[in-house]
N, C-alpha and C positions, 0 to 999 in steps of 0.2 A: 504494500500500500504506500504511496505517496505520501508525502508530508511537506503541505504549501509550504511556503515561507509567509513569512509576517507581512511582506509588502504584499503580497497575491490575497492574504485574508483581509487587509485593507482597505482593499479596492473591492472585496467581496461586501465587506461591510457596508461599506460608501453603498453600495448600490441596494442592497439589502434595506438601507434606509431611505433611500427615494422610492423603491419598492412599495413601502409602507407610508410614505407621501410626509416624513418628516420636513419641516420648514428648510428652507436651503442654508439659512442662520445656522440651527440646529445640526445639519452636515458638516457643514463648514468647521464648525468648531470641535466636533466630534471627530472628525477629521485628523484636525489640527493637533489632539492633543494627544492620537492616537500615535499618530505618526511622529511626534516626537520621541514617543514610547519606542520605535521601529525604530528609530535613527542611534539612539541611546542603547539598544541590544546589540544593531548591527556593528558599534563602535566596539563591542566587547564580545565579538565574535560572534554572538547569536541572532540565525536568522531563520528559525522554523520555531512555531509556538512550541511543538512539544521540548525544546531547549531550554523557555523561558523559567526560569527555577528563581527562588525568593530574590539574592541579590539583586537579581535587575527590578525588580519589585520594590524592594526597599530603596534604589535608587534615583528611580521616578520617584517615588513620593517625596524623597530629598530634595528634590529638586535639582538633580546631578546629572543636565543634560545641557544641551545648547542647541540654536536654533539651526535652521537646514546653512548658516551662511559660517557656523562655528562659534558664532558668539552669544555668550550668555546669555540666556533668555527673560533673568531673573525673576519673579514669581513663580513658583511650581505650582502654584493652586494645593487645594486642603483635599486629599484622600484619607478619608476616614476605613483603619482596617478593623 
């Protein structure tokens, strides 16, 4: 069996949510934060969900990512676990 990568479930998502006729706001941002999530694994070698394991977990909620340009993105937003 196959195993997407994070950016292929992304794009699944994204559409998954026009699907369902989310506002484009609501995409866009969901989008946005997802994929920061994506860019912040693929730095640290991981790039198929089933790789994603707690540190990169703990490290998005840190706030220990940066933007697609490399620079600091500063607010990580509040994930409550």
């Amino acid at each position: 069996m196959t195993r997407p990568s994070l950016a292929v479930l992304l794009r699944s998502f994204v559409v998954e949510m026009r699907v369902r006729r989310y506002s484009e706001s609501t995409v866009a941002a969901y989008r946005q934060h997802v994929a920061r999530f994506v860019v912040l694994c693929r730095r640290r070698g991981v790039t198929r969900a089933a790789d994603v394991a707690t540190p990169q977990l703990y490290d998005y909620q840190a706030g220990r990512w940066t933007d697609f340009s490399g620079m600091p993105t500063g607010d990580p937003g509040r994930i409550i676990a």
